[in-house]
VOBA-1610 file (N, C-alpha, C; in pm, whole numbers, padded with zeros to 5 digits, always signed):
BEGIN
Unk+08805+04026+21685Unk+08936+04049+21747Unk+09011+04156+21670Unk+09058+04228+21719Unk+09144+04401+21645Unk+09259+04295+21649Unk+09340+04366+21529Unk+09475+04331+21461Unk+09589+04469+21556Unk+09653+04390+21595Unk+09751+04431+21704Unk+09862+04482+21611Unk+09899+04654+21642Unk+09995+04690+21545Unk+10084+04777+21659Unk+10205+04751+21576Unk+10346+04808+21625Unk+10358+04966+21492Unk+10435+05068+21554Unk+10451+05201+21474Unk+10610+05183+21519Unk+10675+05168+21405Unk+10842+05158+21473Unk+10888+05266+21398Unk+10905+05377+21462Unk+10979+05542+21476Unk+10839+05637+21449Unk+10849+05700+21528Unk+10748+05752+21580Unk+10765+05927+21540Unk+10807+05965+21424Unk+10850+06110+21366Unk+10758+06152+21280Unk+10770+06178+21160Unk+10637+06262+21081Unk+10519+06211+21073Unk+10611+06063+21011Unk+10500+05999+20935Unk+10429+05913+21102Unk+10528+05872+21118Unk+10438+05753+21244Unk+10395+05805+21351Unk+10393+05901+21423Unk+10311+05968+21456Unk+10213+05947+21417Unk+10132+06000+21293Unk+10034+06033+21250Unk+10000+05901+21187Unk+10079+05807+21209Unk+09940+05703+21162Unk+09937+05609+21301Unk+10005+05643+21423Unk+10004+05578+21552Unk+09852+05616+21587Unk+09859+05762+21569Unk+09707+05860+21619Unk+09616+05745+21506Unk+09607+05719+21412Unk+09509+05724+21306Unk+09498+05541+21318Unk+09566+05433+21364Unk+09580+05375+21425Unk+09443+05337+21529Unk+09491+05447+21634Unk+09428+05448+21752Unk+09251+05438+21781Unk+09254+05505+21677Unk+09144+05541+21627Unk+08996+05460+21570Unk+09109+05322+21511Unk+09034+05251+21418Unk+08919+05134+21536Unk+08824+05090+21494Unk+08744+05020+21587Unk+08818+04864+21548Unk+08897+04805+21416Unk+08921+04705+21405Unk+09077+04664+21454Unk+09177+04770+21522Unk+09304+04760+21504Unk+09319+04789+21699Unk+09415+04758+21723Unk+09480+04847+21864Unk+09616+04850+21832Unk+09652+04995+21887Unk+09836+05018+21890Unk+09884+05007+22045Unk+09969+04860+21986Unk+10016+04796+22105Unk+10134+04892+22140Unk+10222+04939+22060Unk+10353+05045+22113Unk+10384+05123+21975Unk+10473+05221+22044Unk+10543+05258+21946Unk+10687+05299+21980Unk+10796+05340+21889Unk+10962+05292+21904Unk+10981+05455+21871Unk+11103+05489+21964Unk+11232+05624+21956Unk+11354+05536+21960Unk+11438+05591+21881Unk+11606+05566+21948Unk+11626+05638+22037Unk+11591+05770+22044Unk+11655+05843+22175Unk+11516+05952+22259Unk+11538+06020+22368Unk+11453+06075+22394Unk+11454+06223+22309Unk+11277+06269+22266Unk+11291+06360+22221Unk+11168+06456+22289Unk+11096+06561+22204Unk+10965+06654+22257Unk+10872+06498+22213Unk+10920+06451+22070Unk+10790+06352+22003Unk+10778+06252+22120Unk+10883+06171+22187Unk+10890+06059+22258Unk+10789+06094+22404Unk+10823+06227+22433Unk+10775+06268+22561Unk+10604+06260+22511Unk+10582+06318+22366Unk+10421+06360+22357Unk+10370+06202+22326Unk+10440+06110+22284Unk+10369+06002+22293Unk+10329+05928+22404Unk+10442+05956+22483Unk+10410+05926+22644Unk+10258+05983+22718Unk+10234+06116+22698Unk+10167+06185+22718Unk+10014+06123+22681Unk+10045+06103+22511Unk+09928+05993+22475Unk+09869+05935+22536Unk+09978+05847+22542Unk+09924+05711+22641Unk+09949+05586+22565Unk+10065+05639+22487Unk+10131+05495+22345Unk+10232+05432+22427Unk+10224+05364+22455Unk+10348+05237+22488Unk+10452+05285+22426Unk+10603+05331+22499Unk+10690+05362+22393Unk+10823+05250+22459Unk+10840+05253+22301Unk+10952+05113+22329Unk+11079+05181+22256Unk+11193+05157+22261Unk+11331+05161+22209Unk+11354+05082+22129Unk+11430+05172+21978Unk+11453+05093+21889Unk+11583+05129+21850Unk+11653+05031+21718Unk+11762+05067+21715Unk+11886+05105+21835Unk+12025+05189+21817Unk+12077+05161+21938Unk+12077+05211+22042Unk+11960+05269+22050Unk+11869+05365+22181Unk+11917+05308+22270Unk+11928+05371+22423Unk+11966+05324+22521Unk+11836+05369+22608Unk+11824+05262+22683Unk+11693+05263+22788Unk+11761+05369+22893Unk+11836+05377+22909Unk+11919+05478+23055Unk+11892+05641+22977Unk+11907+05653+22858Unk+11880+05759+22836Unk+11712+05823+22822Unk+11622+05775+22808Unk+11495+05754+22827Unk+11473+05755+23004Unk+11501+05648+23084Unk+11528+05663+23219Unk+11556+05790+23239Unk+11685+05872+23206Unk+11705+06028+23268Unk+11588+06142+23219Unk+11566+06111+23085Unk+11465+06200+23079Unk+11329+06201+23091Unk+11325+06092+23243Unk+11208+06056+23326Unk+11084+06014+23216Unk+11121+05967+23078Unk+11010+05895+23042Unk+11008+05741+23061Unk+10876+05713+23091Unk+10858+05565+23114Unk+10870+05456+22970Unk+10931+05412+23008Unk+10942+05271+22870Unk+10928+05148+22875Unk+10863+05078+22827Unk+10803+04954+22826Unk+10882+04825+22762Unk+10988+04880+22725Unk+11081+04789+22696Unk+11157+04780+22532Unk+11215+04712+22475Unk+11244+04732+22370Unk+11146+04700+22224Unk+11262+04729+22096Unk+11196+04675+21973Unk+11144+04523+21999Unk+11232+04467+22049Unk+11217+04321+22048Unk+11080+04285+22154Unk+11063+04387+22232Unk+10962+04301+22317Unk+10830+04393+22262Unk+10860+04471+22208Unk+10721+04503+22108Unk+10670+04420+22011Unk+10749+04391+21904Unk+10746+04301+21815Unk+10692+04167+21854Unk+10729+04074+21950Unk+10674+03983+22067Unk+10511+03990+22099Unk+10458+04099+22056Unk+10307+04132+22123Unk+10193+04188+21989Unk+10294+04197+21861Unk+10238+04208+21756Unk+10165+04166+21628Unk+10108+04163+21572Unk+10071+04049+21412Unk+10107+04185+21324Unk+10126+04308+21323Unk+10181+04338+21218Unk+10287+04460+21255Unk+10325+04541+21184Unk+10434+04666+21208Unk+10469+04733+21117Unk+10402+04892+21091Unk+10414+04978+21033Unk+10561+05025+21064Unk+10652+04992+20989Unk+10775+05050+20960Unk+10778+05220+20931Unk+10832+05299+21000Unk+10780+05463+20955Unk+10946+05513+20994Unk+11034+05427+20977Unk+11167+05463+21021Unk+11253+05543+20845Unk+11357+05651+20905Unk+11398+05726+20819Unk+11440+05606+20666Unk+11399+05674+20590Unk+11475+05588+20458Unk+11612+05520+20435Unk+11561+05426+20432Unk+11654+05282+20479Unk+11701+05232+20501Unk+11611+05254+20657Unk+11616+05189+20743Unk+11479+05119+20735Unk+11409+05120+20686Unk+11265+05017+20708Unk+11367+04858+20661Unk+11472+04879+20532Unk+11471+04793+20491Unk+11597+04672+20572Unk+11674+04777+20647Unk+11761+04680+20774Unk+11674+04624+20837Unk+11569+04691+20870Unk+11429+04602+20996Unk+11409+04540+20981Unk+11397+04492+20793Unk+11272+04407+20748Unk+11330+04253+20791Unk+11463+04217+20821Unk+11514+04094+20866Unk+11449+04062+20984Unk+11444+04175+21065Unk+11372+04151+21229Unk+11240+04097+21238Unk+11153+04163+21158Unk+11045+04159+21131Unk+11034+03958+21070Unk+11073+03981+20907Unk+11104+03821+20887Unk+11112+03677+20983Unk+11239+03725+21061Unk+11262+03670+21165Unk+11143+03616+21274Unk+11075+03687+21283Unk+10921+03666+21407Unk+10844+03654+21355Unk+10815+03623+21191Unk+10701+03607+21080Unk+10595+03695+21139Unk+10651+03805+21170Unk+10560+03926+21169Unk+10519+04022+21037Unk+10376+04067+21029Unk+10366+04155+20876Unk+10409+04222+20900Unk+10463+04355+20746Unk+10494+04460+20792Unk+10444+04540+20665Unk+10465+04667+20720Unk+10420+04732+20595Unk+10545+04901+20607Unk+10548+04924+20501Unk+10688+05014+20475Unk+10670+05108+20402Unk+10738+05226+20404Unk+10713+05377+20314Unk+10785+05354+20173Unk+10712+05497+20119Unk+10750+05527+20020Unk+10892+05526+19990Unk+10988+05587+20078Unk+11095+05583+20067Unk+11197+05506+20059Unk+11174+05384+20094Unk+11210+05232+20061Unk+11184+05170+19914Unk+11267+05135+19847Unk+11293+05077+19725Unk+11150+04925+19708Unk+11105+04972+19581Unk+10987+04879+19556Unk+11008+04691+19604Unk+11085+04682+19620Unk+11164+04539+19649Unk+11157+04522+19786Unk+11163+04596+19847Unk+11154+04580+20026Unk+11032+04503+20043Unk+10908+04493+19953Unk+10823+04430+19991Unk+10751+04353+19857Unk+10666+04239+19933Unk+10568+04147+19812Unk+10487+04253+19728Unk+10463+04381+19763Unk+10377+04493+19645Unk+10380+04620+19704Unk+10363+04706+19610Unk+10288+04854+19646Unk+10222+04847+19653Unk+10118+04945+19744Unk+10020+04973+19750Unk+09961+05127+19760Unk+09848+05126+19714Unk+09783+05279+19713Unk+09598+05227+19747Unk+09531+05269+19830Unk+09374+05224+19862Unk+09315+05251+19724Unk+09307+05338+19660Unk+09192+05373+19555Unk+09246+05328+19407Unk+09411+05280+19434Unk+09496+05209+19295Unk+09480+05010+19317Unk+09538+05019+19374Unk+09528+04863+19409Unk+09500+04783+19518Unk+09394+04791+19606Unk+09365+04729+19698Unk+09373+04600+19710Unk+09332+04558+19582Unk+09285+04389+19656Unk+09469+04314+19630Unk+09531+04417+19561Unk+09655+04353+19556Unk+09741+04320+19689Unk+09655+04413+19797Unk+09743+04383+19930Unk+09655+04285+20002Unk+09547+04220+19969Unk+09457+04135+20035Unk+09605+03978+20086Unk+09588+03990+20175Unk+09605+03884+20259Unk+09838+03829+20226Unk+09893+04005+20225Unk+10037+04014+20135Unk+10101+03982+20329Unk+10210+03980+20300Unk+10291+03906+20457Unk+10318+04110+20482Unk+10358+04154+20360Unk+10474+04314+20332Unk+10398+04381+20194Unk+10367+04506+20262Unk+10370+04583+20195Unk+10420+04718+20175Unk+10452+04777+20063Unk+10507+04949+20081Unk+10404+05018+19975Unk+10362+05136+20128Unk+10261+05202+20104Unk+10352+05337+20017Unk+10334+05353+19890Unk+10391+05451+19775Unk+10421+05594+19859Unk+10477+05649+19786Unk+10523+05782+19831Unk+10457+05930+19848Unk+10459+05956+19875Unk+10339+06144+19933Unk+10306+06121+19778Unk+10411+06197+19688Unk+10404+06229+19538Unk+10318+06113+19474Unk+10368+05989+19470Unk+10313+05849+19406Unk+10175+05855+19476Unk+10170+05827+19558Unk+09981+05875+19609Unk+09906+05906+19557Unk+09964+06034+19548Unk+09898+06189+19526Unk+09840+06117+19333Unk+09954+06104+19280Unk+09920+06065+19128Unk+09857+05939+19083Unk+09889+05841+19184Unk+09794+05704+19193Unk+09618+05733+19188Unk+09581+05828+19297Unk+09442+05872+19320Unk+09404+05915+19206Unk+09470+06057+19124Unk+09405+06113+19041Unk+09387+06012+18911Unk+09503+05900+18910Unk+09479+05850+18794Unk+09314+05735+18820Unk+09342+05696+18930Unk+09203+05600+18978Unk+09124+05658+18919Unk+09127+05817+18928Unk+08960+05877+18890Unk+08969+05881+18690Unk+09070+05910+18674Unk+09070+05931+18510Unk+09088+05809+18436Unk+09163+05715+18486Unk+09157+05576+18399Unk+09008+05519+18404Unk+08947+05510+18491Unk+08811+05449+18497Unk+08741+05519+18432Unk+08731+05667+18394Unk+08623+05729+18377Unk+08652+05781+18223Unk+08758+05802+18165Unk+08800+05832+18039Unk+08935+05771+17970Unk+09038+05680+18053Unk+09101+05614+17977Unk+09246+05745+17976Unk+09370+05679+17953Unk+09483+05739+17944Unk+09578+05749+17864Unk+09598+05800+17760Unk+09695+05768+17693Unk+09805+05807+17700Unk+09892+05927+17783Unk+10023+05980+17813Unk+09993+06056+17932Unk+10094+06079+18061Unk+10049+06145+18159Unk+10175+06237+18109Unk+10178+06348+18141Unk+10309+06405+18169Unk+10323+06493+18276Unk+10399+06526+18402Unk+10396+06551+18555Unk+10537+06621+18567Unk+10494+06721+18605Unk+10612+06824+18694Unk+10572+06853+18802Unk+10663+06791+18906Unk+10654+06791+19029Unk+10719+06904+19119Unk+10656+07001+19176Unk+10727+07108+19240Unk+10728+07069+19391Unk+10884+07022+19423Unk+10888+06961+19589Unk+10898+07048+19661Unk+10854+07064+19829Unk+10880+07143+19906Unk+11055+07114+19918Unk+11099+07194+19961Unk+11266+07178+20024Unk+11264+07105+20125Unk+11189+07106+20258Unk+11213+07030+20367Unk+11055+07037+20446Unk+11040+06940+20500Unk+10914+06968+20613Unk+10917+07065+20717Unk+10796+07109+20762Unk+10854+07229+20887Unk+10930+07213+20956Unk+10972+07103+21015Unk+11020+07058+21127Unk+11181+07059+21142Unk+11158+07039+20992Unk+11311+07035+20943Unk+11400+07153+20958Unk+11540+07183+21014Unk+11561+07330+20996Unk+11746+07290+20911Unk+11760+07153+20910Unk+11893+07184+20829Unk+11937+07100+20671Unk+11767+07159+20644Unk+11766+07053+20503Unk+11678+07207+20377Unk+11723+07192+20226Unk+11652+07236+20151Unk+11699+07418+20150Unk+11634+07434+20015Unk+11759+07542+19957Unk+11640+07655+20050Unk+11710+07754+20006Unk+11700+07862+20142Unk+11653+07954+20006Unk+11750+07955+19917Unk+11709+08069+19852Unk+11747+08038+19695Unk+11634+07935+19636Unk+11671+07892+19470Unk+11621+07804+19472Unk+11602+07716+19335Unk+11510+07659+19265Unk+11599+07543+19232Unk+11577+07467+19297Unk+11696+07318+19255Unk+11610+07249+19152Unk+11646+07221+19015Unk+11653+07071+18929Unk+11676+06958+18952Unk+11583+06861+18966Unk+11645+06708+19008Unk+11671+06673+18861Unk+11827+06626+18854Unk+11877+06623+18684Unk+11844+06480+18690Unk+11751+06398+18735Unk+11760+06249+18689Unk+11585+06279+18643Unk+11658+06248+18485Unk+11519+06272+18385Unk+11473+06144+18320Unk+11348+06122+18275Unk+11266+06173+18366Unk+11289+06132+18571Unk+11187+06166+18613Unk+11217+06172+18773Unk+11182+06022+18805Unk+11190+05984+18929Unk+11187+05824+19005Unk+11023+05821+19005Unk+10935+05923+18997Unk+10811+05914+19015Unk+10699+05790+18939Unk+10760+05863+18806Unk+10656+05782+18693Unk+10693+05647+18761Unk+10792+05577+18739Unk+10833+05443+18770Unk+10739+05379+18869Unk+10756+05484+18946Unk+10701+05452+19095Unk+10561+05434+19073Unk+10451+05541+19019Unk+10355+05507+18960Unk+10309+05391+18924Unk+10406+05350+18829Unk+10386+05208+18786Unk+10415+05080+18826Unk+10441+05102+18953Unk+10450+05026+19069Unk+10316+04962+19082Unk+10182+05024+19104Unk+10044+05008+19099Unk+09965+05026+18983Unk+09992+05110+18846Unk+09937+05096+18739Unk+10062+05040+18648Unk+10101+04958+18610Unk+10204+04889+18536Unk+10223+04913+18349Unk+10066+04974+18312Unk+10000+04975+18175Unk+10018+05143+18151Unk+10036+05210+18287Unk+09990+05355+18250Unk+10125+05471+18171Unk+10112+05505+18112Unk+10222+05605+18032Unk+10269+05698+18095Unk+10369+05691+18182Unk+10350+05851+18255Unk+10467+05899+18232Unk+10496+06024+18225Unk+10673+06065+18241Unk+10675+06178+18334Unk+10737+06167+18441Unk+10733+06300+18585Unk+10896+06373+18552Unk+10850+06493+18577Unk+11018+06569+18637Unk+11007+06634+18764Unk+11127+06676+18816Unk+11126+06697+18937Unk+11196+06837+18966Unk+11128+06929+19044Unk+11277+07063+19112Unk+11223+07055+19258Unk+11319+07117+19337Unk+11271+07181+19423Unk+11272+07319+19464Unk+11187+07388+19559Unk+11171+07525+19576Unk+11190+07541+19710Unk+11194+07633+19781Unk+11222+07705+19953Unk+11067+07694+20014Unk+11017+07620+20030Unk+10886+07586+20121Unk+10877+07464+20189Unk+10792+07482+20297Unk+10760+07381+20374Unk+10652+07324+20352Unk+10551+07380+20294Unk+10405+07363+20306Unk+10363+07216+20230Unk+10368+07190+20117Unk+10360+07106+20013Unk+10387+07110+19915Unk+10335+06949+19868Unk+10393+06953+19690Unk+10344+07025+19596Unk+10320+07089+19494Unk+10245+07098+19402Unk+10248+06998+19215Unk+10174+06953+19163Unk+10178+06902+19063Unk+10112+06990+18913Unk+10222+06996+18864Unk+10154+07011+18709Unk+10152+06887+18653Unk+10045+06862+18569Unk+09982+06756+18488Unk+09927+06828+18365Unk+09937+06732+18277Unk+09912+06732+18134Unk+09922+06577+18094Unk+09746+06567+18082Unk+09715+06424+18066Unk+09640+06396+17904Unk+09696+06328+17814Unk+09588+06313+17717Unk+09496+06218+17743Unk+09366+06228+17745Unk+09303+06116+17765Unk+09239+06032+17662Unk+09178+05863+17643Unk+09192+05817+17538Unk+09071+05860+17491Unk+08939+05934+17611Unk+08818+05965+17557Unk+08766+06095+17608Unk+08781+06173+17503Unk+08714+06328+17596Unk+08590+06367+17687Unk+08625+06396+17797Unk+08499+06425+17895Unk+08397+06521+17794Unk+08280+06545+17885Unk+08185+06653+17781Unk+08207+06740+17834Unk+08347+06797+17929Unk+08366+06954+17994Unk+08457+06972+18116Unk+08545+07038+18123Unk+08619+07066+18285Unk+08493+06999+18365Unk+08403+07088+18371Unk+08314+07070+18552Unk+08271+06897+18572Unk+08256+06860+18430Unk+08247+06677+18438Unk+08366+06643+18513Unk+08471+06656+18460Unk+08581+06605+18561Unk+08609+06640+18690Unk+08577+06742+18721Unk+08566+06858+18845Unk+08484+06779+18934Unk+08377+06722+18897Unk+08252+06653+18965Unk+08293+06548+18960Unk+08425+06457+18874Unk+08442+06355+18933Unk+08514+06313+19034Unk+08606+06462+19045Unk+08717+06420+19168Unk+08644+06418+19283Unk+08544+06573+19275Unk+08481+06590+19427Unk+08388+06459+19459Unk+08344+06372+19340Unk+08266+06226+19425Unk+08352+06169+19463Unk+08479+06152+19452Unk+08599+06075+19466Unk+08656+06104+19582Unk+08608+05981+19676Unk+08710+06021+19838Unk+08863+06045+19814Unk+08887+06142+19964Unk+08974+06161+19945Unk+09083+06288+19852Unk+08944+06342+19798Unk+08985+06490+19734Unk+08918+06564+19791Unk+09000+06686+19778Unk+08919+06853+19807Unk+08924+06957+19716Unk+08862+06994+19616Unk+08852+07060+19520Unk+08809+07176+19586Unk+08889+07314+19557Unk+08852+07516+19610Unk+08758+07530+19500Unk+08643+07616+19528Unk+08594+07675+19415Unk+08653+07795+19467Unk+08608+07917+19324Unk+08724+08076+19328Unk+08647+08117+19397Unk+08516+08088+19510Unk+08465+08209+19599Unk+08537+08184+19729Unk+08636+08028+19696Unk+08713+08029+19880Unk+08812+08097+19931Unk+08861+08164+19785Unk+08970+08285+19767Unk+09134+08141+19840Unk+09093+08002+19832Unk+09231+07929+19839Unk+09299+07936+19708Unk+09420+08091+19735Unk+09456+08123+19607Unk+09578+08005+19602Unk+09687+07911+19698Unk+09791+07812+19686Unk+09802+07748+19816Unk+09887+07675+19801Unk+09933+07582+19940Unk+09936+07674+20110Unk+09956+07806+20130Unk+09920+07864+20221Unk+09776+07897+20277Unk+09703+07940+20190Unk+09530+07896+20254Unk+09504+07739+20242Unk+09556+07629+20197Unk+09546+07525+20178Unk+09605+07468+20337Unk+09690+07512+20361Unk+09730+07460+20529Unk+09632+07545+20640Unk+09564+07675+20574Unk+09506+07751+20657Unk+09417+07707+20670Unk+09346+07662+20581Unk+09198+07558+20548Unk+09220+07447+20661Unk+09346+07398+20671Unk+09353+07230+20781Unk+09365+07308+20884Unk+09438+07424+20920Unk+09425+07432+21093Unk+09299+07462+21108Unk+09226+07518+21033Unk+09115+07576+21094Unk+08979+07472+21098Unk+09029+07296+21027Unk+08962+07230+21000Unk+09014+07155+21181Unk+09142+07166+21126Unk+09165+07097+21309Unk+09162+06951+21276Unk+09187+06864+21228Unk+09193+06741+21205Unk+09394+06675+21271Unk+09348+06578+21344Unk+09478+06508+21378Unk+09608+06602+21394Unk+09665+06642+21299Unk+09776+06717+21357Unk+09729+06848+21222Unk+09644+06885+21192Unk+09604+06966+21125Unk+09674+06978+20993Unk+09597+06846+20897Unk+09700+06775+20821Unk+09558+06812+20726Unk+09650+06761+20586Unk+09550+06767+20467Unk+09613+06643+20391Unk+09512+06600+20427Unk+09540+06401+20342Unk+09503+06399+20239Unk+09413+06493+20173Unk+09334+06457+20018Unk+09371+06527+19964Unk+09383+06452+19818Unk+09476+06562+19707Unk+09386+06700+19696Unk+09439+06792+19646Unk+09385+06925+19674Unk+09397+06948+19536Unk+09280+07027+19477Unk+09224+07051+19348Unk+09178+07226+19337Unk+09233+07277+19230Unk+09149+07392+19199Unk+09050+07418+19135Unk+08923+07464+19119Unk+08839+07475+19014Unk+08910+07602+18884Unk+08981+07667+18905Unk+09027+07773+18844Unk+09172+07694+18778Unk+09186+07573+18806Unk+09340+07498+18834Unk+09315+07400+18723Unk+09183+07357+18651Unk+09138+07260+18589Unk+09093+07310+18423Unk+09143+07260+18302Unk+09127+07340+18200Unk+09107+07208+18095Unk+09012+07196+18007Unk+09006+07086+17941Unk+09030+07182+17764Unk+09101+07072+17700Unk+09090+07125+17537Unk+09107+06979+17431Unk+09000+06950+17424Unk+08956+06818+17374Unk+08991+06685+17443Unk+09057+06614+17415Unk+09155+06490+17492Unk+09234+06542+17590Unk+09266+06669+17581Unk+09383+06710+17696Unk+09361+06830+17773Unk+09383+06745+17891Unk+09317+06756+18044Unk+09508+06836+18105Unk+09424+06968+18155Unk+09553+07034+18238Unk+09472+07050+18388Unk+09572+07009+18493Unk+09500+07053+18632Unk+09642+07061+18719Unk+09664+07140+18804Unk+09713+07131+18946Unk+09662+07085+19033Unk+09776+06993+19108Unk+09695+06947+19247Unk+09820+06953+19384Unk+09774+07018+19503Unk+09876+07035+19577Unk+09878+06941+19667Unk+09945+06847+19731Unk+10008+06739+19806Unk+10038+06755+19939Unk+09995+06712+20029Unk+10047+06793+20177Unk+10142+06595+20185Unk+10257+06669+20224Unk+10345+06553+20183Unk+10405+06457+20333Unk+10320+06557+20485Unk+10330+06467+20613Unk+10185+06383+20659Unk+10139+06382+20551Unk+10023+06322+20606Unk+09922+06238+20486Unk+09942+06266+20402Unk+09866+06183+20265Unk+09823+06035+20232Unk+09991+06024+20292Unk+09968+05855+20313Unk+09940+05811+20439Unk+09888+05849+20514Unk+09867+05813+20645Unk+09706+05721+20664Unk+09569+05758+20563Unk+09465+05658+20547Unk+09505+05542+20458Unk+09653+05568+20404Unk+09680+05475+20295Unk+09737+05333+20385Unk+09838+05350+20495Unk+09864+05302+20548Unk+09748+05185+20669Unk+09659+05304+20686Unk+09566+05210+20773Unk+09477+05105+20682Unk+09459+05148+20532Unk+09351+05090+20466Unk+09465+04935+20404Unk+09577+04952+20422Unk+09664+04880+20399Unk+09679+04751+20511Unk+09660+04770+20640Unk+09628+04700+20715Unk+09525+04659+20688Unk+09435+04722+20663Unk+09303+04581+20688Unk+09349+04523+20538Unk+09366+04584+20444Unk+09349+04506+20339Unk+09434+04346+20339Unk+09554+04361+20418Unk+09640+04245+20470Unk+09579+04149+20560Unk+09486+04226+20599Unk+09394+04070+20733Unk+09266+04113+20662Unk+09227+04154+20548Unk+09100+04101+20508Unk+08994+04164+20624Unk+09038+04253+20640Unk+08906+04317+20745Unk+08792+04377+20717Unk+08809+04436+20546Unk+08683+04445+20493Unk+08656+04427+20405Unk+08547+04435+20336Unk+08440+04372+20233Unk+08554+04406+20132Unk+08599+04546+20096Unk+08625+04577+19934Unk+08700+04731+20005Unk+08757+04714+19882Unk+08864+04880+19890Unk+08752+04991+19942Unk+08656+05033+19879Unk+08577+05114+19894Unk+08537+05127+20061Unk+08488+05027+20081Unk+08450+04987+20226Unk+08536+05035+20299Unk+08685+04994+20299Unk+08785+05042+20405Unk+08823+05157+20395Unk+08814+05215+20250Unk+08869+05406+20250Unk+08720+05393+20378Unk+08585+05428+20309Unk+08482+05498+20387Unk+08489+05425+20561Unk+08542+05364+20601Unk+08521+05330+20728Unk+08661+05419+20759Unk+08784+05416+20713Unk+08914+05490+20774Unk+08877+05635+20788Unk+08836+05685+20646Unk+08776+05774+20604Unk+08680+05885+20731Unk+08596+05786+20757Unk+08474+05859+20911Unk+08611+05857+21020Unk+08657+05770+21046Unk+08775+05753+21166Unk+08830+05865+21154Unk+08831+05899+21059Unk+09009+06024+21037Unk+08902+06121+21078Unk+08752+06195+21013Unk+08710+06279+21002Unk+08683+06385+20855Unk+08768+06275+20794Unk+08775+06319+20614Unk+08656+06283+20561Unk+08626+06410+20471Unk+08534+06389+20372Unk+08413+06500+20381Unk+08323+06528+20320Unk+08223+06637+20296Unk+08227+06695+20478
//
């Protein structure tokens, strides 16, 4: 029997995990929620997603702009066992009463305060921690992004200090009245909300993040400077461990992916879902070892990253498969990610 899921707001993120959703052989997407009519509401229609009204949406306004609607939050929720919360930052956490209320699961973004739910979660950081949770919140683009790389380096050499400068995009494409136009903003809360967040899923790990932002849309980028507690025997050892490691894409220098612009050029031309790049992105030219301490960049595509995180998060809540591993590689073929 597929686990019946609700997508309540249907914009960057939910979108793209309604599609990714759809997809899965163990799940069906029973609906998904707009407050008002938009291009997104019309293309979900188009889909073929059940679209329901949420928040204080009015069905008459949906009615004029001749899309069909199936009724409200409430009568979605009614037809569900769980509900990916993908509504603007916080607001997952006004929902979460609704949700409560119908002892429906739910699961919630990054952008929601660690408390909104029984745990964080990240697939390749803590899986079995979401095995059989009522709520979970799937970590943030950034927290992801640094959850993964640490999966690969704590197991394989041990950690003794992370240290992370985070270069944010200003706004998503979509966005046109957010993020500096022309300058380099400082986030003055030092260190940044990141590390914390990190340790949301590694609780033991040392990390300290800072934060600016810059005038792009494209993605994040990360500087890292990691000591580790045991030295690899070379960059390309570690290099070879990310690329076994689902969920990454490491450039070598003959792909000429000199930053985050051939890095989005690389996804349209890969054509995947909304021509997204879910796996942390690695340079071979980006990776520099000098005994214990490990320097690498990794760039973040920050509308879509968490989007296998979210589905592997569902099964991990109904126990749908064997082991973490199992559910990345089954989401994993679904999405189209990987060699």
């Amino acid at each position: 029997m597929k686990v019946r899921v609700a997508v309540n707001g249907y914009g960057t993120i939910g979108k793209r995990v309604a599609e990714a959703v759809s997809r899965q052989p163990d799940m069906e997407l029973v609906g998904v929620t707009k407050t008002r009519p938009s291009f997104e509401a019309r293309r979900a229609a188009e889909k073929g997603h059940p679209l329901y009204v949420a928040g204080d949406g009015a069905l008459a306004e949906f009615a004029g702009a001749g899309l069909p609607i199936a009724g409200t939050l409430s009568d979605l929720l009614a037809k569900v066992d769980v509900v990916v919360d993908a509504a603007p930052e916080k607001v997952g956490r006004e929902n979460r009463s609704l949700y409560d209320a119908r002892g429906i699961r739910a699961i919630f973004q990054g952008g929601e305060k660690s408390d909104v739910a029984e745990a964080s979660f990240s697939a390749l950081g803590n899986y079995d921690a979401g095995r059989g949770k009522r709520s979970l919140r799937v970590v943030s683009c950034n927290t992801t992004g640094l959850v993964r790389a640490a999966s690969v380096l704590r197991s394989n050499w041990g950690v003794d200090h992370w240290e992370a400068t985070l270069v944010r995009r200003g706004a998503d494409p979509a966005e046109s009245k957010k993020g500096p136009i022309n300058g380099i903003l400082p986030t003055f809360h030092l260190p940044s909300h990141h590390g914390p967040d990190v340790q949301t899923i590694y609780p033991d790990l040392s990390i300290a993040t800072t934060a600016l932002v810059v005038p792009t849309t494209l993605m994040h980028v990360h500087v890292n400077h990691v000591r580790l507690t045991r030295a690899p025997a070379s960059a390309r050892e570690v290099l070879e461990m990310f690329r076994r490691t689902p969920r990454f894409r490491v450039f070598a220098a003959w792909e000429h992916v000199d930053g985050t612009p051939q890095v989005m050029e690389y996804a349209r031309d890969r054509g995947l879902g909304f021509n997204d790049m879910m796996e942390n992105v690695l340079w071979e030219a980006g990776v520099r070892l000098d005994g214990r301490d490990l320097y690498f960049f990794q760039a973040i595509h920050q509308e879509s990253i968490v989007v296998p995180e979210n589905i592997d998060a569902i099964r991990a809540m109904f126990d749908l498969a064997r082991d973490g591993p199992s559910s990345v590689a089954l989401t994993d073929r679904s999405l189209g990610l990987g060699p």
